[in-house]
TORSEDREN-920645 format. One record per residue: residue number from 1; residue in one letter; x, y, z of N, C-alpha, C in turn. Coordinates in nm, 3 decimals, decimal comma, padded with zeros to 5 digits, m for minus. Each point is the difference from the previous one (the first is absolute). Layout:
N
R     i   aa      n_xx      n_yy      n_zz     ca_xx     ca_yy     ca_zz      c_xx      c_yy      c_zz
R   NUM    a         X         Y         Z         X         Y         Z         X         Y         Z
...
# end
This chain:
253
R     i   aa      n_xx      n_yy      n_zz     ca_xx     ca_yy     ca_zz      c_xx      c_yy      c_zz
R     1    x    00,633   m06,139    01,092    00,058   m00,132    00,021    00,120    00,013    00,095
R     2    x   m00,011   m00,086    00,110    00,107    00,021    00,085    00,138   m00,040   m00,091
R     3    x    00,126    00,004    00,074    00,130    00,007   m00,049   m00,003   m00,147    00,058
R     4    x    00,126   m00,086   m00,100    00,022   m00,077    00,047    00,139   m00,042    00,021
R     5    x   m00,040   m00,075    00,179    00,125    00,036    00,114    00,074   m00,155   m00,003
R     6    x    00,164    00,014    00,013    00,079   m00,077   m00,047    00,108   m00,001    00,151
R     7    x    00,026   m00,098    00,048    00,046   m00,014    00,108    00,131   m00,059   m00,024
R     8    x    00,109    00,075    00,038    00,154   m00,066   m00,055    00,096   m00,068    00,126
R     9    x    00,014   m00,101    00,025    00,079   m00,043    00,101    00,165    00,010   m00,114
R    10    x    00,069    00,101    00,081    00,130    00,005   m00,063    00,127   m00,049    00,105
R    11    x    00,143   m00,048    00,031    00,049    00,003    00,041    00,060    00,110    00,127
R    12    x    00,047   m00,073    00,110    00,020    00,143    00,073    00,095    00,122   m00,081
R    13    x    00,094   m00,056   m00,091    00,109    00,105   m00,039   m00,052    00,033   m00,157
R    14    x   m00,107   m00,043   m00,019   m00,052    00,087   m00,150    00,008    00,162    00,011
R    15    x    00,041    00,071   m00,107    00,040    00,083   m00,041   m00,094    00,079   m00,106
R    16    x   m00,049   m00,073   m00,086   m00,053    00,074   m00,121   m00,166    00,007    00,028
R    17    x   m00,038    00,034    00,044   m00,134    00,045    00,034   m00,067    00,061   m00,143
R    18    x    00,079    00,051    00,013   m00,057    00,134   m00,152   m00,032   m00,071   m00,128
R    19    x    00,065   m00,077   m00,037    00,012   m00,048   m00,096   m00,123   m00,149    00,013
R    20    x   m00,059   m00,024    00,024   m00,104   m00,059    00,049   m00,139    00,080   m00,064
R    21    x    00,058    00,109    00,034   m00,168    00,114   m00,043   m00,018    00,014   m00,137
R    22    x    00,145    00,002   m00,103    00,003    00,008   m00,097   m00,063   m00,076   m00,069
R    23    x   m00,032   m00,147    00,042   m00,038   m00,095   m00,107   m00,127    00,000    00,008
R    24    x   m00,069    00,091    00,081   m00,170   m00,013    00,019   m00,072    00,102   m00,022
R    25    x   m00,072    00,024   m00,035   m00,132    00,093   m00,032   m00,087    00,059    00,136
R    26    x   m00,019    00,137   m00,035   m00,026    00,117    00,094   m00,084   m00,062    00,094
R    27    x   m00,099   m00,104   m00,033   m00,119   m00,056    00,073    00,051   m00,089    00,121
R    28    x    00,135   m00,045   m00,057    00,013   m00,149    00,125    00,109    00,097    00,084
R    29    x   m00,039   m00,046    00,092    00,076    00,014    00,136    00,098   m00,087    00,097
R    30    x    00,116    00,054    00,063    00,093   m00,117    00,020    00,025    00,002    00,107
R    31    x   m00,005   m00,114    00,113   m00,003    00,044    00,143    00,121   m00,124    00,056
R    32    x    00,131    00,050    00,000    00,133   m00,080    00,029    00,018    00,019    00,152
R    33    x    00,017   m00,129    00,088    00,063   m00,062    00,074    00,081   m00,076   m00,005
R    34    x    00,116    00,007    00,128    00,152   m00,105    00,013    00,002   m00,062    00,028
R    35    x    00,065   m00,130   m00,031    00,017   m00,069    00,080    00,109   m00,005    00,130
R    36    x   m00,029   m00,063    00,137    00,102    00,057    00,089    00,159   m00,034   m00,056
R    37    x    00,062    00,039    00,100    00,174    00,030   m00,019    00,051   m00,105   m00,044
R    38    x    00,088   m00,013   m00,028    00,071   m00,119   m00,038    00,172    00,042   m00,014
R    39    x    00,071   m00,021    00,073    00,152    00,001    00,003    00,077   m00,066   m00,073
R    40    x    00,093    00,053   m00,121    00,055   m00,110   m00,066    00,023    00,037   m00,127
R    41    x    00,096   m00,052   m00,061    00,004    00,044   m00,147   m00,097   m00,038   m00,084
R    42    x   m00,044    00,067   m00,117   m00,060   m00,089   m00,092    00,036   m00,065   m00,099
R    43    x   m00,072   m00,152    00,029    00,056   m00,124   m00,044   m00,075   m00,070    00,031
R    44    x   m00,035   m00,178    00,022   m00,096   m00,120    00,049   m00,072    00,032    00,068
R    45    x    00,065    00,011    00,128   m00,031    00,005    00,124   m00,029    00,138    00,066
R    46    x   m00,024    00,083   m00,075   m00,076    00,147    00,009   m00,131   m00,056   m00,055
R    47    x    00,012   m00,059   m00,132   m00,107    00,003   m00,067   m00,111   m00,114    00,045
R    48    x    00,052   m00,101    00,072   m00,047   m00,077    00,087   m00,083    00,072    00,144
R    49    x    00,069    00,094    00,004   m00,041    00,065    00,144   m00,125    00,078   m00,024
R    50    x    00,007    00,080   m00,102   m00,123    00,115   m00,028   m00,132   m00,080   m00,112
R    51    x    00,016   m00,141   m00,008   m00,106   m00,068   m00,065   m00,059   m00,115    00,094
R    52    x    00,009    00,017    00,122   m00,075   m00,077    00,115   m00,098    00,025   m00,045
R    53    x   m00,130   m00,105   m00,046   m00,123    00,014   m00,009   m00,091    00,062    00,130
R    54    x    00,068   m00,027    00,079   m00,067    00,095    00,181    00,037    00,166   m00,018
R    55    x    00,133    00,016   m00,074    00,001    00,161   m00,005   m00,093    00,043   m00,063
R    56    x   m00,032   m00,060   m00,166   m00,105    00,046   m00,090   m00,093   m00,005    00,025
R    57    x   m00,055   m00,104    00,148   m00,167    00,048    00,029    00,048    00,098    00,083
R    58    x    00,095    00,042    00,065   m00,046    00,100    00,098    00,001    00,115   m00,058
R    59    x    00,107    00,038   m00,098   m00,025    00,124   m00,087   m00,103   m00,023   m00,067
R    60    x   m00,076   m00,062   m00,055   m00,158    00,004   m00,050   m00,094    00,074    00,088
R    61    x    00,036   m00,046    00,133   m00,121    00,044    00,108    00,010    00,140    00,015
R    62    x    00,145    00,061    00,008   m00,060    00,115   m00,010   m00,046    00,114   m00,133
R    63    x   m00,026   m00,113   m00,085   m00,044    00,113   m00,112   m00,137   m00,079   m00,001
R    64    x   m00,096   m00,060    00,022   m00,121   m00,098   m00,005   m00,082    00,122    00,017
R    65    x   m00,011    00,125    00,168   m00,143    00,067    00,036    00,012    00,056   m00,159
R    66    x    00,083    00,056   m00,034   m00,037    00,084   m00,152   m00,081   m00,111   m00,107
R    67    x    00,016   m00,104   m00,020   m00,065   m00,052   m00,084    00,054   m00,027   m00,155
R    68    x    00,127   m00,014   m00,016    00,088    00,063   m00,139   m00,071   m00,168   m00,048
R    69    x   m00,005    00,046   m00,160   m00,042   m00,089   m00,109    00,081   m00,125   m00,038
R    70    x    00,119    00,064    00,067    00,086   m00,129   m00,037    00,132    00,024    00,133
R    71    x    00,093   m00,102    00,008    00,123    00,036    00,068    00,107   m00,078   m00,046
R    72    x    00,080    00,078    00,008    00,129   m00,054   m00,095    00,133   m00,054    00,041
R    73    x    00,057   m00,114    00,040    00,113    00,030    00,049    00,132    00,013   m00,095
R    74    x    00,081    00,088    00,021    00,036    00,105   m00,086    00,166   m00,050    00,053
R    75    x    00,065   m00,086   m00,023    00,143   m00,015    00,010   m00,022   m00,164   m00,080
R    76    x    00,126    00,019   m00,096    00,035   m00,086   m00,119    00,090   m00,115    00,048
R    77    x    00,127    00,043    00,092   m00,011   m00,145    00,077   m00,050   m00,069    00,092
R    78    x   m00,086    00,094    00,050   m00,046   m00,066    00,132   m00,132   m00,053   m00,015
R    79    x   m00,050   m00,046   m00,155   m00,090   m00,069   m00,077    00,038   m00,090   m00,092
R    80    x    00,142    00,016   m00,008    00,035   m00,127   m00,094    00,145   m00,110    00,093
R    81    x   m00,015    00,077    00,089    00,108   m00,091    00,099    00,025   m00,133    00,032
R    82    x   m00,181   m00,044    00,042   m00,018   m00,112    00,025   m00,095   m00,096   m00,112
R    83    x    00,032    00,056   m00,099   m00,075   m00,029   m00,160   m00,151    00,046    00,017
R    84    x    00,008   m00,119   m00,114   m00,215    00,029    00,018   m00,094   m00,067    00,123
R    85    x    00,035   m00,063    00,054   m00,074   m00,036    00,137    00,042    00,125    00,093
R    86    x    00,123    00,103    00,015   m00,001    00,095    00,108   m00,057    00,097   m00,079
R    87    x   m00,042   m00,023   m00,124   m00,068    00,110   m00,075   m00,145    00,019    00,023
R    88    x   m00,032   m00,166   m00,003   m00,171    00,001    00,032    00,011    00,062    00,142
R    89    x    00,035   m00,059    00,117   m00,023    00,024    00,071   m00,005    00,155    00,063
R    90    x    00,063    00,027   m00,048    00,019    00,208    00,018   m00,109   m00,003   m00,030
R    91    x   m00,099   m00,014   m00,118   m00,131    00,016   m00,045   m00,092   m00,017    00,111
R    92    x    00,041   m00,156    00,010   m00,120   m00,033    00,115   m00,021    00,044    00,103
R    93    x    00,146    00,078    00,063    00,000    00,069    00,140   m00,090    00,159    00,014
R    94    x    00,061    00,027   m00,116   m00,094    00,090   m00,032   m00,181    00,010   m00,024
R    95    x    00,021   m00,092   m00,059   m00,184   m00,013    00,021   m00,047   m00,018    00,112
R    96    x    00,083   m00,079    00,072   m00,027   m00,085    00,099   m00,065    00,108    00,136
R    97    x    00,122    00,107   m00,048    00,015    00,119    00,113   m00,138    00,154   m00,039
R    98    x   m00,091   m00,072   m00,058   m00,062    00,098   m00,096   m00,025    00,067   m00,144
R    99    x    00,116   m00,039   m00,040    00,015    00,090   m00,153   m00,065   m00,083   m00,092
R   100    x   m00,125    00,097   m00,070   m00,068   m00,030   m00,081    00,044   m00,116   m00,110
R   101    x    00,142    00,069   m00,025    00,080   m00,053   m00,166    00,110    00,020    00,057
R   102    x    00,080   m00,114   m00,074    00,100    00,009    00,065    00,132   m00,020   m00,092
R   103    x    00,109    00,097   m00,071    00,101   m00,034   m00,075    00,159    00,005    00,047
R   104    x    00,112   m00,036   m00,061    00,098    00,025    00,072    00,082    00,032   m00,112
R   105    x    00,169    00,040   m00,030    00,011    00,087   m00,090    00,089   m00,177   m00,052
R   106    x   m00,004   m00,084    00,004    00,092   m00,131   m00,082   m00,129   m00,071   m00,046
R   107    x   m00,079   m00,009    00,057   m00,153   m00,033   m00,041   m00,061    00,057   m00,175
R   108    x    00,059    00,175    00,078   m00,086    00,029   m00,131    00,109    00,027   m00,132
R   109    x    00,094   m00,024    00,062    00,146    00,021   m00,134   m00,052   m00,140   m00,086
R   110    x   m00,004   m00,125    00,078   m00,048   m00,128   m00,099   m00,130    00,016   m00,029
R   111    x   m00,101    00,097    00,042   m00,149    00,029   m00,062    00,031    00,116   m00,135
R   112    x    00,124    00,081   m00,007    00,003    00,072   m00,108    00,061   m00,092   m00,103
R   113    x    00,094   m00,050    00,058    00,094   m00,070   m00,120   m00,119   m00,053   m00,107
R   114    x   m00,083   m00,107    00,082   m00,103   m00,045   m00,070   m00,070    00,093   m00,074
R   115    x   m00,049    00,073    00,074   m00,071    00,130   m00,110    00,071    00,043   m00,133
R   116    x    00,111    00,074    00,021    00,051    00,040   m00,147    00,115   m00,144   m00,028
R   117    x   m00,033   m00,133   m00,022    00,024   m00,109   m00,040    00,140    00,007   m00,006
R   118    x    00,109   m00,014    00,098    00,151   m00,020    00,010    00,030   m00,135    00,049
R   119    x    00,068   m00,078   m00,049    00,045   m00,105    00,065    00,119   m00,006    00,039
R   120    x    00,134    00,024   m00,056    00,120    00,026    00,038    00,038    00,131    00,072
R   121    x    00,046    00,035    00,106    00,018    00,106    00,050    00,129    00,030    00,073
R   122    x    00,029    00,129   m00,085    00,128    00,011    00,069    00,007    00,123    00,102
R   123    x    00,067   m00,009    00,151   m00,039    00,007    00,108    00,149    00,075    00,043
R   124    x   m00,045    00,132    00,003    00,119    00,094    00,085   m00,093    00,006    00,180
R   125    x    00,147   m00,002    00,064   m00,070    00,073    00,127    00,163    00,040    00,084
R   126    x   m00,062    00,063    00,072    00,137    00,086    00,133    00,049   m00,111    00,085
R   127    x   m00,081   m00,090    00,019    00,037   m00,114    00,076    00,136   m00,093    00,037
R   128    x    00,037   m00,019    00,106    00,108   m00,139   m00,028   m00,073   m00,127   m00,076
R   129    x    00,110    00,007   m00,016   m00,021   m00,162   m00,106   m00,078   m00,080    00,044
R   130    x    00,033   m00,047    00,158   m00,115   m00,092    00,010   m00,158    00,005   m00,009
R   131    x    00,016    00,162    00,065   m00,173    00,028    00,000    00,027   m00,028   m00,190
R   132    x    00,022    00,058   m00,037    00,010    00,013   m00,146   m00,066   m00,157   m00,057
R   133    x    00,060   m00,071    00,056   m00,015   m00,176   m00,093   m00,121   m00,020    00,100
R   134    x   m00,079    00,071    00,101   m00,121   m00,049    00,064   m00,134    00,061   m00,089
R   135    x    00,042    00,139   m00,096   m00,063    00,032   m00,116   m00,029   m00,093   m00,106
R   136    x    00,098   m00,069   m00,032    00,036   m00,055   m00,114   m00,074   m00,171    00,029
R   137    x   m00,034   m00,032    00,130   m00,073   m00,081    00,023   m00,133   m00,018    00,020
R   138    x   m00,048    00,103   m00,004   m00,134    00,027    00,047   m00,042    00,051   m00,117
R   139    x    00,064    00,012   m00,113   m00,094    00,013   m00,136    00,004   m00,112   m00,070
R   140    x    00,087   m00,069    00,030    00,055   m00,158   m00,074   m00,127   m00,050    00,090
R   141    x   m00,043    00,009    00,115   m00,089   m00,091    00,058   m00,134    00,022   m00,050
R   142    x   m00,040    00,130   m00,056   m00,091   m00,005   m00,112   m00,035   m00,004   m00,122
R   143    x    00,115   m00,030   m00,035   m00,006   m00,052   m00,138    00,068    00,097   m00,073
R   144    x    00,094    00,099    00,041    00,048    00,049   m00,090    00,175    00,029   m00,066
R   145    x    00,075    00,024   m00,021    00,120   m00,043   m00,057    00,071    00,127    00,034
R   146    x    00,098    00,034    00,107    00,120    00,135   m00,016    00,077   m00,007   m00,089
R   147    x   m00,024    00,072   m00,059    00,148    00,007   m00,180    00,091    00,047    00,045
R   148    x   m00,033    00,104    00,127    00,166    00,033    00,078   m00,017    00,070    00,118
R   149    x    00,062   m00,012    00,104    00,017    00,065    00,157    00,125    00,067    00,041
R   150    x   m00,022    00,125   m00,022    00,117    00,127    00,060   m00,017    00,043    00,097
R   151    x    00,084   m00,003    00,125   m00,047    00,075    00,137    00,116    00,058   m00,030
R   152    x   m00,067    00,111    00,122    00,107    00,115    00,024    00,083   m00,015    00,124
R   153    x   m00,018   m00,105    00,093    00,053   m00,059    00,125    00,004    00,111    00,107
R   154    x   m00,163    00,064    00,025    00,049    00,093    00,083   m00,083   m00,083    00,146
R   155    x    00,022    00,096    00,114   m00,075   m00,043    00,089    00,006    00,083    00,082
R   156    x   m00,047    00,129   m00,054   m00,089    00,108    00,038    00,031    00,169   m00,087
R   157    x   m00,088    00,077    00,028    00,039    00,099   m00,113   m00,032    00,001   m00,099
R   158    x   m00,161   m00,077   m00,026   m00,029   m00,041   m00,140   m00,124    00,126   m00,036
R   159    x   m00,027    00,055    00,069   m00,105    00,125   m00,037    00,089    00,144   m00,037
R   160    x    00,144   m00,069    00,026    00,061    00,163    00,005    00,079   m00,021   m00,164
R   161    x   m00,011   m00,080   m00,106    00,064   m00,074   m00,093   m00,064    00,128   m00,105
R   162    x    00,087    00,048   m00,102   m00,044    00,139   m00,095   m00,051   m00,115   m00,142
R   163    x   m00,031    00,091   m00,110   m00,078   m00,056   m00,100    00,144   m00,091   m00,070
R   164    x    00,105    00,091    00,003    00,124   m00,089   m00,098    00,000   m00,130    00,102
R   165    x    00,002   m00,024    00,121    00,021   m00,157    00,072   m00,139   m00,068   m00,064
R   166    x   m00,115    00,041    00,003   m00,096   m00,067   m00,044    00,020   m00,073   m00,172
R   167    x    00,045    00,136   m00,060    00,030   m00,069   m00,155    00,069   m00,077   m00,035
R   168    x    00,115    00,019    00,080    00,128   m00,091    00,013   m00,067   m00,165    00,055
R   169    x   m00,100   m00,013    00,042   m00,003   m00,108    00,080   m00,084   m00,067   m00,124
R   170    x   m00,118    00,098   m00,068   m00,080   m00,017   m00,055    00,068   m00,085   m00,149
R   171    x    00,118    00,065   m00,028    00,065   m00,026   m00,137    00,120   m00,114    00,060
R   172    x   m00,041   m00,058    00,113    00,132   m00,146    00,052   m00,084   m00,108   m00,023
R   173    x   m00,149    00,008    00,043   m00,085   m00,077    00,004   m00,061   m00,050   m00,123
R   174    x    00,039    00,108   m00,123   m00,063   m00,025   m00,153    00,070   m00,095   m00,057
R   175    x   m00,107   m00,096   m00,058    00,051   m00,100   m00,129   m00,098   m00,004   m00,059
R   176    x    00,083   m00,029   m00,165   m00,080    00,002   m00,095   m00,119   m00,038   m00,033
R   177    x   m00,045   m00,155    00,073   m00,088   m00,118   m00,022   m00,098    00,048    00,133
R   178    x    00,002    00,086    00,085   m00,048    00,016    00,109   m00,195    00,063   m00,087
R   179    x   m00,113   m00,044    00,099   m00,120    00,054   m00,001   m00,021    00,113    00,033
R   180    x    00,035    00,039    00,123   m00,029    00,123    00,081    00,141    00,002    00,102
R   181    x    00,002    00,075    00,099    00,149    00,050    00,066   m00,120    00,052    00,142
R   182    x    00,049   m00,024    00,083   m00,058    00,027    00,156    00,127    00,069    00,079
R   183    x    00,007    00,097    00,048    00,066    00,032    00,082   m00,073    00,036    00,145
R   184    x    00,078   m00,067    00,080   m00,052   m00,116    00,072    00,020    00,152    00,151
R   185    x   m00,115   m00,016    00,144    00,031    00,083    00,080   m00,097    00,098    00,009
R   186    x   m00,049    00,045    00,145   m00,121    00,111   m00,031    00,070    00,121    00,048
R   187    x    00,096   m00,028    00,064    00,131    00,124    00,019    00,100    00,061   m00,118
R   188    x    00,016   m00,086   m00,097    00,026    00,048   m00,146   m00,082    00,167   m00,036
R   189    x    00,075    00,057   m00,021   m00,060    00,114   m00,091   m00,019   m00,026   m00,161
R   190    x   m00,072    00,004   m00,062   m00,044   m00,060   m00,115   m00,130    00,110   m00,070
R   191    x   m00,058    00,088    00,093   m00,148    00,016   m00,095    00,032    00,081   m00,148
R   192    x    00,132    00,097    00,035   m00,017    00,099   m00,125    00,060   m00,108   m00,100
R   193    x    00,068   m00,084   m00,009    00,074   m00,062   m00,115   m00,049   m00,122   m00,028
R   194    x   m00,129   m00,072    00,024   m00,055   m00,076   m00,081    00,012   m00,019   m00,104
R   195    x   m00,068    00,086   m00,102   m00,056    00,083   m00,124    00,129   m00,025   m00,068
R   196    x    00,086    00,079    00,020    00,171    00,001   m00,085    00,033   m00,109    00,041
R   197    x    00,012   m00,113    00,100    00,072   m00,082    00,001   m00,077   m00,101   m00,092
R   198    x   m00,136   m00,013   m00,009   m00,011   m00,103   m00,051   m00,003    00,020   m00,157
R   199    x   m00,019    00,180   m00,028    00,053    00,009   m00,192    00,140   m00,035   m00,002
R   200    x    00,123    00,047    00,073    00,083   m00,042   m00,052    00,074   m00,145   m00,031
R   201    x   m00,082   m00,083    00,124    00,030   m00,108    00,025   m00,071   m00,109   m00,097
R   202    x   m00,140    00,014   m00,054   m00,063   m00,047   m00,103   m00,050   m00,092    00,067
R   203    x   m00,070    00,017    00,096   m00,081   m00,090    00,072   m00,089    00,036    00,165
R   204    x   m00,102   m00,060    00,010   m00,039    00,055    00,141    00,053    00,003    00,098
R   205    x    00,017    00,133    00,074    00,100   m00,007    00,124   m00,092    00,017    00,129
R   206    x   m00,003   m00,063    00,110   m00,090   m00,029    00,082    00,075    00,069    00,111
R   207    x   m00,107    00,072    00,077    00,126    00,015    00,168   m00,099   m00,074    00,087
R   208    x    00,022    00,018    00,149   m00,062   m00,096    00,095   m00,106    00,091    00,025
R   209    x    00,006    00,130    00,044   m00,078    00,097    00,014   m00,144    00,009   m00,138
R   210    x    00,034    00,022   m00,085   m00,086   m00,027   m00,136   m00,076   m00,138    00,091
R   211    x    00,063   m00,103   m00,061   m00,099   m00,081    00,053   m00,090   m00,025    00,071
R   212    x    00,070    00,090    00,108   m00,051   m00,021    00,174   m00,166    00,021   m00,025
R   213    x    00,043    00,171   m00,055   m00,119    00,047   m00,043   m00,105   m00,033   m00,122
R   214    x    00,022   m00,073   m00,091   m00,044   m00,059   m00,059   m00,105   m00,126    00,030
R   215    x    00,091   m00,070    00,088   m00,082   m00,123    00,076   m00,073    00,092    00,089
R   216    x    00,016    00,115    00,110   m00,129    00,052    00,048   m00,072    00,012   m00,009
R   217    x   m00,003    00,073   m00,136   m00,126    00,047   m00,054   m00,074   m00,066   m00,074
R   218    x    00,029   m00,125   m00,063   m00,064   m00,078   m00,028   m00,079   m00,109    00,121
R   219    x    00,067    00,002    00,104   m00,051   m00,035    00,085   m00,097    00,037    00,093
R   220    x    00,017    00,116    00,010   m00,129    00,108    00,023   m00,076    00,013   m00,065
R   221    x   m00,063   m00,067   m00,141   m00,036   m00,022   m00,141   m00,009    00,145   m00,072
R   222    x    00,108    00,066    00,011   m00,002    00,121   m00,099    00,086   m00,053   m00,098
R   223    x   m00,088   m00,121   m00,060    00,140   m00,003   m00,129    00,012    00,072   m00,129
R   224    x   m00,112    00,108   m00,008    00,049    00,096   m00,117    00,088    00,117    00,032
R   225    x    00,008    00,000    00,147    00,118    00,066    00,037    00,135   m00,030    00,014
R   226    x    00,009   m00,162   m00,004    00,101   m00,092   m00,041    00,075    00,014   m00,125
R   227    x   m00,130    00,018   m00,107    00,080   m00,079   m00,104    00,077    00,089   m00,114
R   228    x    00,066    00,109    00,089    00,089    00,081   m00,091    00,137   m00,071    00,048
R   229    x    00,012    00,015    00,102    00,111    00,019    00,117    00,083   m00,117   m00,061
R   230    x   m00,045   m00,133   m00,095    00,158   m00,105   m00,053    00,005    00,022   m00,148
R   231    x   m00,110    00,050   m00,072    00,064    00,023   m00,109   m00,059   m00,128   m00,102
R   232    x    00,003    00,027   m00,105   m00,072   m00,082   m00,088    00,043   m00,144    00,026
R   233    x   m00,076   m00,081   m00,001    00,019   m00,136   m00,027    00,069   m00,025   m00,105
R   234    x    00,123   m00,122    00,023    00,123   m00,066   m00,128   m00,057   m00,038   m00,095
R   235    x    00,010    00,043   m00,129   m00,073   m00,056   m00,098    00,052   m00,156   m00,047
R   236    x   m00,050   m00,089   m00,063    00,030   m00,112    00,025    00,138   m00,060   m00,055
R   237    x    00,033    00,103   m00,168    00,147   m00,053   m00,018    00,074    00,114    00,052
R   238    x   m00,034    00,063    00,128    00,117    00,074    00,077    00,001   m00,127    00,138
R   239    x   m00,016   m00,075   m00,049   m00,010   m00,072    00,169    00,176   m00,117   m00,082
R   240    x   m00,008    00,035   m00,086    00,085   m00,131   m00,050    00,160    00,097    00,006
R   241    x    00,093   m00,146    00,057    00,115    00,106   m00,015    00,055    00,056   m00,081
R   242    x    00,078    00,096   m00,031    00,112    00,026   m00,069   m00,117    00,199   m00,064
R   243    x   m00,084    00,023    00,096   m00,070    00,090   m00,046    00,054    00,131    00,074
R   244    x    00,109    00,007    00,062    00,009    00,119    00,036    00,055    00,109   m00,085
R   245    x    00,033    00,123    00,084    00,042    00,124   m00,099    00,130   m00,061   m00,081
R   246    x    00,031    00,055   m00,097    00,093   m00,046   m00,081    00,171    00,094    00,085
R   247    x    00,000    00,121    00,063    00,037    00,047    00,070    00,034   m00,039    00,157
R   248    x    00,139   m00,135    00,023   m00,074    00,019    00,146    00,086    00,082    00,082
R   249    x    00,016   m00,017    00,161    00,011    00,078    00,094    00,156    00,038   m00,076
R   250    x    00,089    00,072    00,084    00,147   m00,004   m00,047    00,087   m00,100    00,024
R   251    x    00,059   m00,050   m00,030    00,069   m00,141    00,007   m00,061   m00,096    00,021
R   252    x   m00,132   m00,039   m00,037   m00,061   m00,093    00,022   m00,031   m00,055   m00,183
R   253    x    00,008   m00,110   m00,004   m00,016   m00,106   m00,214   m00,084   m00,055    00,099
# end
């Protein structure tokens, strides 16, 4: 049985490559292209720049002669920037430009939420504030509720961030009444501390990357290769508030 090939449109200044491989199984294969340059801090109008639906067909085209099962576009604001209409449309450019299937990584964060059943979500990311409240709109526009939004106000330097900045961000963003916790960014380092963040935290902890790959591969229809990668579905009186660890972060009632 051939392997099945996964086509990643990532930002020009993505960083974590590696961590991409982790969430998939020996069989699928991952074939990442950039998008071109873009000058500028990151913030709006970066994220505006590298989600031109014309960039995402052209980085499609050159991964199409291979034939990959699915293609992904793989940056978290530059899919939730212009909400869910600049969301479809990344999709559509992509098909448009060839790709079989087509996912993007804000696409498939509101295709997991749904999966392991979260409705309130509380939402760390590295971001300035504003990108920050352009998160916080684009899940409200699907129906879902931020219990809380922590940025880290950076605007650049976000792949070079160690595990204590990640936890630290991870434990600003926690409240009690929260469903699940997203930390938000495909330049975030996140893969080894999933697992511990979300035991200590007493709830599902999501990164953008997880997802990314998650929505791939379901989109490539390997969804039994999917369905480790979020973690059991909320059982129904864990969906109600006041269910978290009895323990919370440090200075956090």
């Amino acid at each position: 049985m051939a392997d099945t090939r996964i086509g990643v449109i990532v930002p020009y200044d993505f960083a974590l490559d590696r961590e991409y491989w982790q969430f998939v199984p020996a069989d699928v294969t991952l074939h990442v292209t950039r998008t071109g340059f873009h000058s500028g801090p990151v913030g709006i109008e970066l994220a505006e720049l590298v989600s031109v639906p014309a960039e995402a067909a052209e980085a499609t085209r050159t991964l199409v002669t291979i034939e990959p099962d699915a293609v992904v576009f793989a940056c978290t604001s530059g899919s939730f920037v212009r909400g869910l209409a600049g969301e479809r449309r990344l999709r559509e450019a992509i098909r448009g430009a060839g790709g079989r299937a087509a996912a993007t990584t804000s696409g498939s964060l509101l295709d997991a939420l749904r999966q392991i059943g979260a409705r309130r979500i509380a939402l760390g990311t590295p971001y300035v504030a504003a990108l920050g409240e352009r998160l916080r709109s684009f899940i409200a526009e699907a129906g879902f509720e931020a219990a809380s939004l922590a940025n880290l106000d950076l605007e650049s330097g976000i792949a070079d961030l160690g595990p204590g900045d990640v936890r630290r961000l991870a434990e600003a963003a926690w409240v009690r009444d929260a469903d699940a916790l997203f930390l938000s960014c495909t330049n975030l380092p996140t893969v080894g501390l999933l697992g511990e963040l979300s035991a200590e935290l007493g709830l599902p902890v999501l990164s953008a990357n997880q997802v990314t790959m998650w929505g791939a591969l379901v989109a490539a229809g390997r969804v039994e290769a999917a369905a480790g990668l979020l973690g059991a579905p909320l059982a129904p009186a864990a969906a109600a508030p006041g269910r978290r660890a009895a323990t919370p972060p440090t200075g956090r009632a």
